[in-house]
N, C-alpha and C positions, 0 to 999 in steps of 0.2 A: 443480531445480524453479524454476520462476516462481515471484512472488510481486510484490507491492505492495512498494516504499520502504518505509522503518522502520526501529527498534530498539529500543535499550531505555532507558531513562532515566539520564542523570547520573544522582549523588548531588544530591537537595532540586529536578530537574529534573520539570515536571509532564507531564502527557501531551502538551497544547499546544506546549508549549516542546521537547521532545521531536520532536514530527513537523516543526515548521521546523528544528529543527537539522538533523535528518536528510536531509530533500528538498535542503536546501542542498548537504550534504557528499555525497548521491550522484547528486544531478542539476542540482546548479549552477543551482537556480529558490529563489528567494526571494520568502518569503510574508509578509505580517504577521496574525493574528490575528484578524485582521477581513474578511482575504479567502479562511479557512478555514470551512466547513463538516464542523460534528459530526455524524456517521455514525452513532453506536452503538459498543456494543464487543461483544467475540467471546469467545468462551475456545471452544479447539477445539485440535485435536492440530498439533504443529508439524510443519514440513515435512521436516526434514531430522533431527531428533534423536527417536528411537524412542521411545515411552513418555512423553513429553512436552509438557505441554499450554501453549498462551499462551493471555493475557490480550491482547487487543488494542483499544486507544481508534483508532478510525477516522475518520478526515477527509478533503476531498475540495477542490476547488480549482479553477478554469477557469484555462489558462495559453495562452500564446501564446510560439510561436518552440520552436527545436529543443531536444530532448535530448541530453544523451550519459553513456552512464556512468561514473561517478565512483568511487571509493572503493573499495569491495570489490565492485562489481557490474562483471560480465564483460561482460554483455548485454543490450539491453534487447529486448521482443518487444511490439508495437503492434499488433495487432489487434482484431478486433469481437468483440465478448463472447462471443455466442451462438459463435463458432469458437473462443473460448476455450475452451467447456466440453467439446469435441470432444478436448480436447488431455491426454495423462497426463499431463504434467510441470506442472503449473501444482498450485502451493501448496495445500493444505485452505482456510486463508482466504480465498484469491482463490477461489475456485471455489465453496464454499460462501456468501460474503455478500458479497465485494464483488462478483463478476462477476450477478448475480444483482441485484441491489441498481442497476447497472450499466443491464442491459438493463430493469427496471422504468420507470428513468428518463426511457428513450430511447423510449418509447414516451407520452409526455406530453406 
């Protein structure tokens, strides 16, 4: 499944601190705090683990210059929202509030 960058929190690690460490270790873009926007958060069923619901603090970010993936990410998939929702593999999260959340945006 697709899905958004992320995980889960060190120990005494807050959700902030959390999503730069993350973006860092799997797409090699560094953020500060100040150039992140609070999304909201989710609870919804997870992607890959049956029976299973996350908790997710969502943030967002304008960046410049390429990707590539890092860490435990195989892949990475760049396309337009609305053909994201066309797509089975794409995560409950991404599909239910960020891709959605996404194309609200893009129309402002």
């Amino acid at each position: 499944m697709f899905m958004q960058p992320g995980g889960k929190p060190e120990p005494g690690e807050s959700a902030l601190q959390t999503i730069i460490r993350e973006i860092r270790e799997e797409l090699g873009l560094s953020f500060t705090a100040d150039e992140l926007r609070f999304d909201g958060e989710w609870i919804g069923p997870a992607a890959n683990e049956e029976d299973t619901s996350i908790h997710a603090s969502l943030y967002s970010a304008a960046f410049h210059g390429e990707l590539a993936p890092l860490a435990e990410l195989e892949e990475l998939l760049w396309i337009d929202p609305q053909a994201a929702l066309e797509r089975e593999d794409i995560a409950p999260l991404l599909r239910d509030h960020v891709l959605p959340l996404a194309i609200e945006r893009s129309k402002k």
